[in-house]
DSSP file (Angstrom, degrees, kcal/mol; ACC not computed):
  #  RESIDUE AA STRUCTURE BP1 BP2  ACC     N-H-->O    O-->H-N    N-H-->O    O-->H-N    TCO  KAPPA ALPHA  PHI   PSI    X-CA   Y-CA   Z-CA
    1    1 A X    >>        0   0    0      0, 0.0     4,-1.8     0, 0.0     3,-0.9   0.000 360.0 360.0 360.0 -43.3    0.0    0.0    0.0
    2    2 A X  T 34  +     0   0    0      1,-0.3    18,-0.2     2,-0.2    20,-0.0   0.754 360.0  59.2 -77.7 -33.9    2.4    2.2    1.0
    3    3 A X  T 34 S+     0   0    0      1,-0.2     3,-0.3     2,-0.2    -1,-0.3   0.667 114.2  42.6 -73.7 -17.8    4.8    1.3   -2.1
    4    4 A X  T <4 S+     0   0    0     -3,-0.9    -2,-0.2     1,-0.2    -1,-0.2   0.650 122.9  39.1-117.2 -24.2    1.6    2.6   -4.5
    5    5 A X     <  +     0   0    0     -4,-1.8     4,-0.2     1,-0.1    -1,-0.2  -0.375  67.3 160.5-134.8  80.8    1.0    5.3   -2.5
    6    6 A X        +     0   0    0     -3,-0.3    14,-6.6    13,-0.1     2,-0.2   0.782  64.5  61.0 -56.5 -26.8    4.3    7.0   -1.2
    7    7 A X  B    S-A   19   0A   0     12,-0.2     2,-0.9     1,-0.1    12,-0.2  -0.701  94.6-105.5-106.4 154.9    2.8   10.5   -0.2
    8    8 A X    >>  -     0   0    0     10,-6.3     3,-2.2    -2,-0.2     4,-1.0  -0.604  20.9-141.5 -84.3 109.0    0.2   10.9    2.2
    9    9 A X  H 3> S+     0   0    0     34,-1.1     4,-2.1    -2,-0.9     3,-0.3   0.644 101.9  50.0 -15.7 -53.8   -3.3   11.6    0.7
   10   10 A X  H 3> S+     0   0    0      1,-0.2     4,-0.7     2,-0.2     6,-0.2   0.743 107.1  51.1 -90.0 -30.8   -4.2   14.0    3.3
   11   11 A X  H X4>S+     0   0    0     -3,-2.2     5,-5.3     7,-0.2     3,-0.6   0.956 117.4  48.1 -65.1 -41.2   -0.7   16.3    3.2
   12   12 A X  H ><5S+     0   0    0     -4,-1.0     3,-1.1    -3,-0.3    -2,-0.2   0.800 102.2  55.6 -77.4 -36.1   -1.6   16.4   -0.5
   13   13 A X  H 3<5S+     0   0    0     -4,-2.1    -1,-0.3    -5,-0.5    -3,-0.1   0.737 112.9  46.7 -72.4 -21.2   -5.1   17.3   -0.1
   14   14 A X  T <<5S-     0   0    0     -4,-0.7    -1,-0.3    -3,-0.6    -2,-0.2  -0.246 124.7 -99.1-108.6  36.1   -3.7   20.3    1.9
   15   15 A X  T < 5S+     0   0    0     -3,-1.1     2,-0.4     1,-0.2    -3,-0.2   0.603  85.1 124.7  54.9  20.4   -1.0   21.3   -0.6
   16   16 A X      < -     0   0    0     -5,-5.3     2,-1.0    -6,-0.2    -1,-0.2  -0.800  54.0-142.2-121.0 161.6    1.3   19.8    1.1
   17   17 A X        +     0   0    0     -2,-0.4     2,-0.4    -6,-0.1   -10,-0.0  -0.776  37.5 139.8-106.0 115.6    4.4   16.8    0.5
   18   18 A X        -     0   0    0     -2,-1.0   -10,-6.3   -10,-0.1    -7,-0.2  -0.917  53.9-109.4-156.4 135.1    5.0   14.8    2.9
   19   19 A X  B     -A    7   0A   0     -2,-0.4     2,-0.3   -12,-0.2   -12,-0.2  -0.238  36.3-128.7 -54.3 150.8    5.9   10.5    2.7
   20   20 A X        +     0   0    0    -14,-6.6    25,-0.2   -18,-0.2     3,-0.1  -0.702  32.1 174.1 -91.9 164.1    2.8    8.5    4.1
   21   21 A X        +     0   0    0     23,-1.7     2,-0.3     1,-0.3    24,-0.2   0.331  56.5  64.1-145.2  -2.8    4.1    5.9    6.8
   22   22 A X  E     -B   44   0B   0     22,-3.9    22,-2.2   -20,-0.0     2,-0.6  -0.991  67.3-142.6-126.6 155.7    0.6    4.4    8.1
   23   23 A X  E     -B   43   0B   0     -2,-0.3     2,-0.3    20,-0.2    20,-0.2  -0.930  32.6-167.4-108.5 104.6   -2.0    2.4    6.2
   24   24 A X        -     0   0    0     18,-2.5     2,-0.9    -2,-0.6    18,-0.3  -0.615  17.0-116.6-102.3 150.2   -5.1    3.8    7.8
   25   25 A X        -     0   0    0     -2,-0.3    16,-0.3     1,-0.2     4,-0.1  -0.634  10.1-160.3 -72.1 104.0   -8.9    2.4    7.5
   26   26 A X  S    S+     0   0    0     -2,-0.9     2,-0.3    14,-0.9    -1,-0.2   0.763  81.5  34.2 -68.4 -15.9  -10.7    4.3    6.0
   27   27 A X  S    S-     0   0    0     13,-0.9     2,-0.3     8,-0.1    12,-0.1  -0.958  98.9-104.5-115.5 153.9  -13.9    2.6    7.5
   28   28 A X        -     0   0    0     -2,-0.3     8,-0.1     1,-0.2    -2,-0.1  -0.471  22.9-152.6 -60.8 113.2  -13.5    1.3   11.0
   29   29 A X    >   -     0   0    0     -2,-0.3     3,-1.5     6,-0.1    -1,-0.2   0.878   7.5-156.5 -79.7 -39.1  -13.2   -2.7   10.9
   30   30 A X  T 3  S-     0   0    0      1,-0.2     3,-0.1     2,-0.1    -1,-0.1   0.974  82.2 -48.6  61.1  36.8  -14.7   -3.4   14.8
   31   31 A X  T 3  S+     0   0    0      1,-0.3     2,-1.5     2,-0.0    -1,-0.2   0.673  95.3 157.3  73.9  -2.9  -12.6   -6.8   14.4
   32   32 A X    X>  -     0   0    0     -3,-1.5     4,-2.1     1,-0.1     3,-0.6  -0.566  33.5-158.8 -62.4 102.1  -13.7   -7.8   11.1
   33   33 A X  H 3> S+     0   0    0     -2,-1.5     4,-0.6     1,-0.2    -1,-0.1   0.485  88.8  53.3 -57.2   2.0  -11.3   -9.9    9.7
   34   34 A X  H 3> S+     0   0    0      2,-0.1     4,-1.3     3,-0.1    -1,-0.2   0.769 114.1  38.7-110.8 -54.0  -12.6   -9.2    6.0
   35   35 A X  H <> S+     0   0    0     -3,-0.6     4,-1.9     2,-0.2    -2,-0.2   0.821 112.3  62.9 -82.2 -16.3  -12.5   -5.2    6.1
   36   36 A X  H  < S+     0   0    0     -4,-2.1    -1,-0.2     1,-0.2    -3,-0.1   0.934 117.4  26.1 -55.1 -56.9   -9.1   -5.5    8.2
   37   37 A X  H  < S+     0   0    0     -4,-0.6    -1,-0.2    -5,-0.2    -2,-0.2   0.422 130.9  39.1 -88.1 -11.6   -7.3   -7.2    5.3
   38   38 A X  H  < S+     0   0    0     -4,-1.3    -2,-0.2     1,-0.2    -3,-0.2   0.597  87.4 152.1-119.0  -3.3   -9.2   -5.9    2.5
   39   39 A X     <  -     0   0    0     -4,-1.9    -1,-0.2     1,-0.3     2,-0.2  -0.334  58.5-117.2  93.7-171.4  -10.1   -2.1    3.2
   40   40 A X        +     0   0    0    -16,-0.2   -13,-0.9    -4,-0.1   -14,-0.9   0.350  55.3 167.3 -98.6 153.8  -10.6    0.4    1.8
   41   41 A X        -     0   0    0    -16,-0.3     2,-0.3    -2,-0.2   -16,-0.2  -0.389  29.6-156.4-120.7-155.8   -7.6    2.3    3.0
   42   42 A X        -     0   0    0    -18,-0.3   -18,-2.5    -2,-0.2     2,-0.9  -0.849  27.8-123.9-176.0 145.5   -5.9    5.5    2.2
   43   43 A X  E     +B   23   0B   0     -2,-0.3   -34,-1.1   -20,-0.2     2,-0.2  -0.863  42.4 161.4-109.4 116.8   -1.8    5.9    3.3
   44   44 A X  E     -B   22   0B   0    -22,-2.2   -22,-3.9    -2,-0.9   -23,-1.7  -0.844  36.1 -72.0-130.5-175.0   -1.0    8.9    5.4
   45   45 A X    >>  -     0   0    0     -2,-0.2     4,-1.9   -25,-0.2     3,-0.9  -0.280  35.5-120.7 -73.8 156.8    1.3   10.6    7.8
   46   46 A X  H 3> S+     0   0    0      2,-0.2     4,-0.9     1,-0.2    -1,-0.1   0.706 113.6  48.1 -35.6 -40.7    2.0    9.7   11.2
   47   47 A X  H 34 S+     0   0    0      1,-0.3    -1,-0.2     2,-0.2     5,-0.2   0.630 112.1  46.9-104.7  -7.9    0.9   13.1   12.4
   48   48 A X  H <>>S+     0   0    0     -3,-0.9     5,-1.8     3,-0.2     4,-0.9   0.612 110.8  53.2-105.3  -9.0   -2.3   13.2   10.4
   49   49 A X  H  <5S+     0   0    0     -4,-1.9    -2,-0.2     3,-0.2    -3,-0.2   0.581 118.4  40.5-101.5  -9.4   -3.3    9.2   11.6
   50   50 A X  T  <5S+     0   0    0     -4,-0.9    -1,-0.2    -5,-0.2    -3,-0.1   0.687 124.9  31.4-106.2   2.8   -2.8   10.5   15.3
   51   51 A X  T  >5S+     0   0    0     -4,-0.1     4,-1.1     3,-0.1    -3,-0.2   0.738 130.6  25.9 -95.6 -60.0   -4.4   14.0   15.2
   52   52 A X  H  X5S+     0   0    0     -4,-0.9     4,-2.6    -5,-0.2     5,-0.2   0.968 123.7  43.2 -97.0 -64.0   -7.0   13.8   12.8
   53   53 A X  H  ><S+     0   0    0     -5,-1.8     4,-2.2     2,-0.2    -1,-0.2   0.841 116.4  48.8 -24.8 -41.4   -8.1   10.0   12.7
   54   54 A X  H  > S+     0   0    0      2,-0.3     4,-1.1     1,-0.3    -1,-0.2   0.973 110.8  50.3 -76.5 -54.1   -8.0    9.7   16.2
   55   55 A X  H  < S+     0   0    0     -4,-1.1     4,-0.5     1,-0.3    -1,-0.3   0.519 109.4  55.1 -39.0 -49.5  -10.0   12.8   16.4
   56   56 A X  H >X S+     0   0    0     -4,-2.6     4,-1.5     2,-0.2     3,-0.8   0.892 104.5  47.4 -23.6 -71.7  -12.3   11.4   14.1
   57   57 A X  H 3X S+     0   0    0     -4,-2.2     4,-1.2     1,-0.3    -2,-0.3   0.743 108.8  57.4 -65.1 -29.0  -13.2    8.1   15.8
   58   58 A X  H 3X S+     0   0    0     -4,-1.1     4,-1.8     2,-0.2    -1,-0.3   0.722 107.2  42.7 -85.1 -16.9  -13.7    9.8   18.6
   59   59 A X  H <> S+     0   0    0     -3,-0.8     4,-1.5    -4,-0.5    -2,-0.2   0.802 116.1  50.5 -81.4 -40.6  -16.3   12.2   17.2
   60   60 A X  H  X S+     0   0    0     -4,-1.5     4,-0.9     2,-0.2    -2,-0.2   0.870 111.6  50.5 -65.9 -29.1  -17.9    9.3   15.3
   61   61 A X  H >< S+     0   0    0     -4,-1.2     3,-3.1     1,-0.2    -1,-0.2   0.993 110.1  45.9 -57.0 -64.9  -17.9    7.4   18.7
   62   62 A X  H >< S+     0   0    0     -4,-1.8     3,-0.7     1,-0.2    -2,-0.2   0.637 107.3  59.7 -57.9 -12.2  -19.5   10.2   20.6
   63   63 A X  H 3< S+     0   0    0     -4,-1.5    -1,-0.2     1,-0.3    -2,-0.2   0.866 105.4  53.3 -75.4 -33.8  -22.5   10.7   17.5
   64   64 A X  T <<        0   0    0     -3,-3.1    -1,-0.3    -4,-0.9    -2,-0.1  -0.140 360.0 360.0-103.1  37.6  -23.6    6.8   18.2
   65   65 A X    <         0   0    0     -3,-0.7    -1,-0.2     0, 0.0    -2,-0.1   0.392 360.0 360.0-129.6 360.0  -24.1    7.4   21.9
């Protein structure tokens, strides 16, 4: 994944370059072994899969409660 998509979508989408280094889910797997290994994903940075993802899931969390 990483090898097909070197830069991280989300630097790119904000005019910026920067290598991806994590292969993130783009929908949440909850321990499904089927979306775990098959995706969909999207490769970003480090700083955007612990800021903004996280930050993400946690909003999405707090919406179903």
């Amino acid at each position: 994944m990483l090898a097909d998509e070197p830069l991280c979508a989300r630097c790119l989408a904000e005019g910026v370059v920067e290598p991806s280094t994590v292969v993130n889910h783009v929908e949440r797997h909850h321990g499904d072994a089927a979306k775990f290994f098959a995706g969909p994903f999207e490769a970003i940075c480090k700083p955007h899969h612990d800021r903004d993802v996280q930050r993400e899931e946690r909003a999405a969390e707090r919406a179903c409660q």
